[in-house]
Structure formats: structure tokens, C-alpha cells
C-alpha positions as CSV (number, residue, x, y, z in Angstrom):
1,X,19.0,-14.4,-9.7
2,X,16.7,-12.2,-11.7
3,X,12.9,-12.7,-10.4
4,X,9.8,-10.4,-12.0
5,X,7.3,-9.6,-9.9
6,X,3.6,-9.0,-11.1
7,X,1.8,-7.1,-8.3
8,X,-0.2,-4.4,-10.1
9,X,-2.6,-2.5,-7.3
10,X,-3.7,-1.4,-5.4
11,X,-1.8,0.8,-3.0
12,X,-2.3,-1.3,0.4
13,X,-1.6,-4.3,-1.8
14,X,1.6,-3.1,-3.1
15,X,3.0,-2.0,0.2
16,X,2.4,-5.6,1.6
17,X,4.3,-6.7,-1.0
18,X,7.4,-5.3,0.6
19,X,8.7,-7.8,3.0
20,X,8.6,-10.8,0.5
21,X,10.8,-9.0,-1.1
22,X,13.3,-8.4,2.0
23,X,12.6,-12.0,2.8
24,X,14.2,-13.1,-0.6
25,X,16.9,-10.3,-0.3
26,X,18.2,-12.0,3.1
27,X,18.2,-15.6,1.6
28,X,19.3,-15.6,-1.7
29,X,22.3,-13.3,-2.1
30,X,22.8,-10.9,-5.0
31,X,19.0,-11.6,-6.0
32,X,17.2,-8.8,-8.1
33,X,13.5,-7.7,-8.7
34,X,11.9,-6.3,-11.7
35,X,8.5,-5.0,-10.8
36,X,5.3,-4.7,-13.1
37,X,3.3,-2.0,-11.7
38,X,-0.1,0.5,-12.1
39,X,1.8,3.8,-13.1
40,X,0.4,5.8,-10.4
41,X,2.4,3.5,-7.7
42,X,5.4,3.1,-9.9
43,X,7.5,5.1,-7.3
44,X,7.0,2.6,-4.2
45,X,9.1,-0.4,-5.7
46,X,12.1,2.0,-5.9
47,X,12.2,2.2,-2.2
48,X,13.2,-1.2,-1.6
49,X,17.0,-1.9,-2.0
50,X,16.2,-5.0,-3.9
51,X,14.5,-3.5,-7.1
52,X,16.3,-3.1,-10.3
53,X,13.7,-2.2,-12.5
54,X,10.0,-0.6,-12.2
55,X,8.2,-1.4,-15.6
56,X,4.2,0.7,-15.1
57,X,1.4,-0.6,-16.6
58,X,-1.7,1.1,-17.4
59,X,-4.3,-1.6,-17.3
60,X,-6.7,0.9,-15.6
61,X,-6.2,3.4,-18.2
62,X,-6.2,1.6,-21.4
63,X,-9.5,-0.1,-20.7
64,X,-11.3,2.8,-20.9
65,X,-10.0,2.8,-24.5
66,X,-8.6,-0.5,-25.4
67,X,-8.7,-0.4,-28.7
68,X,-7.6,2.9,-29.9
69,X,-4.2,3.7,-32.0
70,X,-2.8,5.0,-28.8
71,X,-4.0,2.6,-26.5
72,X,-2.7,-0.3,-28.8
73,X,0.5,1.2,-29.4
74,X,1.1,1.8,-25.7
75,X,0.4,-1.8,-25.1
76,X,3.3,-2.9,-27.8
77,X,5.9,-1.2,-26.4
78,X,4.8,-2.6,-22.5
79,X,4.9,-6.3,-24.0
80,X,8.5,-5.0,-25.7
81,X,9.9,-4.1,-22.6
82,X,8.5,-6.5,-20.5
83,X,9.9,-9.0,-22.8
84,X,13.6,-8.0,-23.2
85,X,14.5,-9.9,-19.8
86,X,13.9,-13.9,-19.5
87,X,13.5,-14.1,-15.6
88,X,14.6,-17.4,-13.6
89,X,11.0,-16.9,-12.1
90,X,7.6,-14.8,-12.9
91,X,5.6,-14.4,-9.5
92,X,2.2,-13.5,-9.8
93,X,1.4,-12.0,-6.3
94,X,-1.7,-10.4,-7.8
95,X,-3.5,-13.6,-8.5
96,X,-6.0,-12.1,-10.8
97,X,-7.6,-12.9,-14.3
98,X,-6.2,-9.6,-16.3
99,X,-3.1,-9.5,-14.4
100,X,-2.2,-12.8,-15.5
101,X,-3.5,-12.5,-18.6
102,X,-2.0,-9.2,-19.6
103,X,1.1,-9.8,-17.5
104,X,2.0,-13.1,-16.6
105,X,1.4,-15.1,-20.0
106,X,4.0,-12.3,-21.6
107,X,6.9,-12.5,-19.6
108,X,9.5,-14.8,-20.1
109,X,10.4,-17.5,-17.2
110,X,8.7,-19.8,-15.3
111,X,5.5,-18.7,-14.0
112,X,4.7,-18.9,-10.2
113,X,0.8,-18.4,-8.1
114,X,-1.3,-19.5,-6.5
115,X,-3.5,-23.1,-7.0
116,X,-7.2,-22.5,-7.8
117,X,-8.6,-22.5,-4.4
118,X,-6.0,-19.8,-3.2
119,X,-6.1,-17.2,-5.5
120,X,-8.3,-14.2,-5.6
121,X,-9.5,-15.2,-8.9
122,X,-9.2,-19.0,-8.9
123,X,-8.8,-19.3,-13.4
124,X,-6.1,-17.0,-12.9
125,X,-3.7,-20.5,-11.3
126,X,-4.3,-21.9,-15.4
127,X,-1.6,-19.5,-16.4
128,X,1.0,-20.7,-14.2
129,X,3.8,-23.4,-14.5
130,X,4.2,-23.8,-10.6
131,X,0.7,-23.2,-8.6
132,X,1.7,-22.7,-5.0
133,X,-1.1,-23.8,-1.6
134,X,-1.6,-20.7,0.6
135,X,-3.9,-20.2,2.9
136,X,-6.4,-17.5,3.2
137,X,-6.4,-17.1,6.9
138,X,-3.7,-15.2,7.6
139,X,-2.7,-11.7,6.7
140,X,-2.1,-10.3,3.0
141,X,1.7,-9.9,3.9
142,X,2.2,-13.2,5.4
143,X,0.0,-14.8,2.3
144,X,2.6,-12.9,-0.1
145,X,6.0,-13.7,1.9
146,X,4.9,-17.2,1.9
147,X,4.2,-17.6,-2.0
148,X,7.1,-16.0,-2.3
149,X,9.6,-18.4,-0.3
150,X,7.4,-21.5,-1.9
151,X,7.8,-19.9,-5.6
152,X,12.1,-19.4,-4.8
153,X,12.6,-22.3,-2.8
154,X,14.0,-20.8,0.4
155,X,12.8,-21.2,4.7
156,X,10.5,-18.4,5.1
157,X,11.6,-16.5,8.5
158,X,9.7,-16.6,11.1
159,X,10.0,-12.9,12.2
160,X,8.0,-10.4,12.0
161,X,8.2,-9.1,8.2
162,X,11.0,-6.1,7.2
163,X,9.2,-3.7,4.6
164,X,12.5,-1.9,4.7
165,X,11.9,1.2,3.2
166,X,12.5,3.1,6.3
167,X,16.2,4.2,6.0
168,X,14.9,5.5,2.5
169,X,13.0,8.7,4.3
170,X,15.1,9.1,7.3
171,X,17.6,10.8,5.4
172,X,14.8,13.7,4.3
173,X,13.3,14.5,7.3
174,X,11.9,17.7,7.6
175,X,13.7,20.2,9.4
176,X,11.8,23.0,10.0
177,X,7.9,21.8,10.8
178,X,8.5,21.3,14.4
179,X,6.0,18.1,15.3
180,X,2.9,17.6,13.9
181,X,0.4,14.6,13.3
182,X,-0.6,13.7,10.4
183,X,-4.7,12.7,9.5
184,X,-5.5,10.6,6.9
185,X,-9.2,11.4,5.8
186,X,-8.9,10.6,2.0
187,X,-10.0,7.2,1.0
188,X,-11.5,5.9,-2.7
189,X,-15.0,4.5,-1.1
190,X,-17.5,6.4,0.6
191,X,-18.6,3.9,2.8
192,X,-15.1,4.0,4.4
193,X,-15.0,7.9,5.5
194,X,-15.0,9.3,8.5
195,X,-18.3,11.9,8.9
196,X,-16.6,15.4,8.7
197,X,-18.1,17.0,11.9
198,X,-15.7,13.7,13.8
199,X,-12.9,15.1,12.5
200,X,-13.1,18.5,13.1
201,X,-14.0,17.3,16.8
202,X,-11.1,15.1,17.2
203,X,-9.0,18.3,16.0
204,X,-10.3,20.2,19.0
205,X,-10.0,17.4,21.6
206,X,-5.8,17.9,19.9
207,X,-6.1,21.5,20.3
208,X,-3.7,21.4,23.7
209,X,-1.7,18.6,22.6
210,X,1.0,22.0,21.0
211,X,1.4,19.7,17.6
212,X,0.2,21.4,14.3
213,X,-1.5,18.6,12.2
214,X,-1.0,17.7,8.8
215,X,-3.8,17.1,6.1
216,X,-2.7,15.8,2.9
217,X,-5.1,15.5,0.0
218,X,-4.8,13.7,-3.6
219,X,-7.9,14.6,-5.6
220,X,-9.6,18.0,-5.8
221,X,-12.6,16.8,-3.6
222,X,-10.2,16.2,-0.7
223,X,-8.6,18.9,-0.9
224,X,-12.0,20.4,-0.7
225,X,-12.7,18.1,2.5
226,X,-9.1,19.2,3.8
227,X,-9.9,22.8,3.6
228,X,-12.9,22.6,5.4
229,X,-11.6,20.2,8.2
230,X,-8.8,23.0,8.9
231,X,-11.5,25.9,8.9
232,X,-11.3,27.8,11.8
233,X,-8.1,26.0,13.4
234,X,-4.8,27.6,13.2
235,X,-2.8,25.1,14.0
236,X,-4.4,22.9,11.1
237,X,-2.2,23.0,7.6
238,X,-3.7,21.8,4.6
239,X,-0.8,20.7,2.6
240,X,0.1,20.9,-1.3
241,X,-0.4,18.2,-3.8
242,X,2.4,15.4,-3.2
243,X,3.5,12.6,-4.8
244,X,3.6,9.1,-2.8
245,X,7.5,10.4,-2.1
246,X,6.9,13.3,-1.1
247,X,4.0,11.8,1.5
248,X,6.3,9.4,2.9
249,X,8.7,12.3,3.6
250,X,6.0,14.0,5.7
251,X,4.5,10.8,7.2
252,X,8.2,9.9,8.8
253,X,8.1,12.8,10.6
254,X,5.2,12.6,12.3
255,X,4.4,11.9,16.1
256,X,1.5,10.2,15.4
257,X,-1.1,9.5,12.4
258,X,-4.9,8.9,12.5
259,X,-6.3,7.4,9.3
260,X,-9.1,6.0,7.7
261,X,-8.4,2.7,5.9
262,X,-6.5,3.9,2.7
263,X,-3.5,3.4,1.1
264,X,-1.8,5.5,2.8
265,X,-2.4,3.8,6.4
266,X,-0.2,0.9,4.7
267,X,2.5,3.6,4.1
268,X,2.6,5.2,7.4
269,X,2.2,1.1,8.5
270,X,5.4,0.7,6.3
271,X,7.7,3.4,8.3
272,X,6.3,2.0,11.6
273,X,5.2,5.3,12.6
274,X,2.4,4.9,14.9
275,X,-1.2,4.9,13.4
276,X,-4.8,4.8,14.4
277,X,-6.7,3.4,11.7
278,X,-10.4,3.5,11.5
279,X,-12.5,0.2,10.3
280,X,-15.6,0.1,9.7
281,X,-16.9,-1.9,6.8
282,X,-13.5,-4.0,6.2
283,X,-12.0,-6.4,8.5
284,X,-8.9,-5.9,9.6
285,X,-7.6,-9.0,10.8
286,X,-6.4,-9.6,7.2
287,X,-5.9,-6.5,5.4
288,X,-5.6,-4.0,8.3
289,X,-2.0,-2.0,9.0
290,X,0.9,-4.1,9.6
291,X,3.6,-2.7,11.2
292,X,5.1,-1.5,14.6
293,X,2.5,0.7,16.5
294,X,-0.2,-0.1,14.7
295,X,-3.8,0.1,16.6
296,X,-7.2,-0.5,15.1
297,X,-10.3,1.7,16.0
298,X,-13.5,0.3,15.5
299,X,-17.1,1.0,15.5
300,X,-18.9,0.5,19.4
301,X,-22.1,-0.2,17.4
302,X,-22.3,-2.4,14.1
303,X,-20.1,-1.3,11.2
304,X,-21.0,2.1,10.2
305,X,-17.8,4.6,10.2
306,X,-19.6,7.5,12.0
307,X,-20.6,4.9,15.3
308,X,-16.6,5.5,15.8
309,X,-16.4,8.4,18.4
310,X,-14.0,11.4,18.3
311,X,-13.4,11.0,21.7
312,X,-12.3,7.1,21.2
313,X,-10.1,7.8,18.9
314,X,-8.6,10.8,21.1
315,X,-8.6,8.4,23.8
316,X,-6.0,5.8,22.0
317,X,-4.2,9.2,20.8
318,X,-3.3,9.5,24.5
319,X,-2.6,5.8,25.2
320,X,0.5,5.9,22.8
């Protein structure tokens, strides 16, 4: 059985897409995933064992100049190569307008969502053949491995959800870094950071804990953020510019990981290392990290990211 997949962004999204996918794997036998992706997370659906092809899409690029010779040519040769496969299902897991209209209504097979009331943007149910009832109030992973089982016909299990990725980065452990912790302080929105001067207190409440910690950066302003976090503290290593493989490598390893609500909290959710991530403005109850040894920190007062203390987090740090 060959299914397509349309789950475009964003990072956190993607990863919760995972354990559909192992869900499938376990009932139907032999069944195989093609995967239309953002280019800048085409490496995650090549972790999971189920995943023939990746096809990237560059919806967030090209709309910055849609109707350029390049642009235009670059979005021929994505409807070419989404097209040369008809699918025995399309699932839309992304449930929005220009997924489903730059995605969906290409690909070949019968097309599979969410009805109106369920999906993030309700027009986007038009473009399916088969609109699927999920319910909102329950976590993004448990919404996704239940349109999946309703879109392919199969028992959804009742256990906890596999991303199985793990056995992918056990085999590339680090050798030679001794233990460490790893902090997360990157994140795309302001209102989700962490004030600087909590940081660089948590990292001396750590100071005796004899673990080096690991800052890893993707942008040029964290980086910037990462080198002044690490000022002053020897035991602080500002890493090099990875790719999302190369993070994975480092966050396997780890003892521990404190991060703000980011991407990369889903990943280190992912390989069930244990994580402390910090909420302020977004709920967690439906978005937040699932995995094994997961813990939410937030705010003692309203929803502001800097009313979470140093000291509270150091406090669960212990606990674990």
C-alpha cells in the first residue's frame, strides 16, 4: 500500500506526525509513505522506517516570489514529481487552505482530512474525497494518529504513540563529550523566550551538577544569544551550526534538556530524552512535548515567560 502524506510545517507539527505513521506501519504490513514536506524539515521523514520518499516543497519560499521564471519553473517540476505516483490514499494531516490547494488537489489518489468543523482551516475539507470527524480536544499527535487510522481503515491502538526514530541516533552517539545537558533557548517568537539573565542563572544554579551544557543555535541572532549565555562559564559550549541530524545526534546523548517551546522540544520529546519545557503564552495541554519524561514548567504569575523562575526550573532539574 502506497499512502502520500501532506504535512508541510512546522517543525513541532511534523514530529507529531510520527506515530501515525508507526501506527499504520504495525497494522497494515508492507505499507509505504511518500512525504510532501517544507525543505528545511525534509530530513525528519527519513528517520522513520516507513518512509520511501521525501518530496520538499517550498511554499514559504516561492511566495515571496510567486510569479517569477524561477519560482514558476520550480513549481512544475514539484507538480511533476509529485505526480509520477497515483497513491491508494492522499492524507492531508495539515488541514490548511494552501496546503490543500498547492498539494492535495495535485496528487493522484483519493484524498483524505478533516470535515469542516475539524480542520485548522475549515474550506480546506472542500478538497477532499473522504472528510474524517476529529476532535479538537485532545493532543495534536492523538488528533493526527486518529485521522490517520479513520483515513486507512484500521483500530487505532490504544498505547501510548511510538515516534520511532530513536534506534535511528543510538547508533551515533557521541563518544567523547562525557555528559552534558542540553538548553534549548532559540525559538521563532519573541513572546516565547526565556529573559537572558534566567538563563545565565539557571547555568550557575548547574554549575556543581559536573555536566558541561550544550547550546545549539540556528540563526546568527542565536548564536549571538548563545555566545553571551556561555560568557564567563567554562563549562558552557556554544556549538557549531547543525543540521536537524546532526541535533538529534547531540540531543540523544544528553542527561537532561531544558527548552523553551520550539521545535526542537518536539525532537528531544521524540527520543524521550527527558525535557523541561517552558510555557508561557501557549497551552500545553495540546501542543506541548509528548513523549517519555516530558515535564512542563510554567509561569507562578499570569503568562509572561520571564514570571518562570531559574530556580523552579533548577528545582524540576533535581526532581528527575
Amino acid at each position: 500500500m502506497q499512502v502520500l502524506i501532506v504535512k508541510t510545517s512546522s517543525m513541532g507539527d511534523v514530529l507529531h506526525t510520527l506515530p501515525a505513521l508507526t501506527d499504520a506501519m504495525q497494522a497494515i504490513p508492507g505499507i509505504q509513505f511518500d512525504w510532501v514536506i517544507e525543505e528545511n524539515f525534509h530530513q525528519i521523514p527519513t528517520w522513520h522506517p516507513a518512509v520511501d520518499r521525501v518530496i520538499p516543497v517550498a511554499i514559504r519560499r516561492w511566495r515571496k516570489n510567486w510569479f517569477c521564471r524561477v519560482t514558476r519553473q520550480q513549481r512544475r517540476n514539484f507538480k511533476c514529481l509529485l505526480q509520477q505516483r497515483s497513491y491508494d490514499a492522499v492524507i492531508d494531516a495539515q488541514g490548511l487552505m494552501k496546503s490543500a490547494v498547492l498539494v492535495t488537489s495535485l496528487a493522484k489518489g483519493c484524498k483524505h482530512g478533516q470535515v469542516y468543523k475539524s480542520a485548522r482551516e475549515p474550506c480546506a475539507s472542500f478538497f477532499y474525497n473522504y472528510r474524517h470527524k476529529i476532535s479538537k480536544r485532545q493532543h495534536a499527535v492523538e488528533r493526527t494518529r486518529q485521522l490517520f487510522a479513520k483515513s486507512l481503515a484500521y483500530e487505532r491502538l490504544g498505547s501510548y504513540g511510538d515516534y520511532a526514530i530513536v534506534g535511528r541516533f543510538l547508533g551515533h552517539l557521541p563518544t567523547d563529550s562525557g555528559q552534558y545537558m542540553v538548553f534549548l533557548h532559540a525559538t521563532s517568537r519573541k513572546d516565547k523566550c526565556w529573559p537572558e539573565k534566567n538563563w545565565r542563572e539557571l547555568i550557575k544554579l548547574v554549575a556543581d551538577s559536573g555536566l558541561r551544557i550544550k547550546l545549539p543555535w540556528g540563526a546568527e541572532h542565536e548564536r549571538a544569544r548563545a555566545l553571551r549565555l556561555a560568557e564567563g562559564f567554562a563549562y558552557v559550549d556554544v556549538l557549531p551550526r547543525l543540521n536537524l541530524t546532526q541535533v538529534g545526534t547531540v540531543l540523544v546523548g544528553a542527561t537532561s534538556v531544558v527548552s523553551v517551546d520550539t521545535g526542537l522540544s518536539h525532537l528531544a520529546a521524540a527520543l524521550n530524552k527527558p525535557n523541561i519545557t517552558l510555557f508561557g503564552p501557549t497551552d500545553p495541554r495540546l501542543i506541548g512535548a509528548y513523549g517519555q519524561n516530558q515535564y512542563s514548567c510554567l509561569p507562578l504569575l499570569g503568562n509572561k515567560m520571564k514570571n518562570i523562575s531559574s530556580q523552579q526550573v533548577y528545582t524540576l532539574l533535581q526532581q528527575q
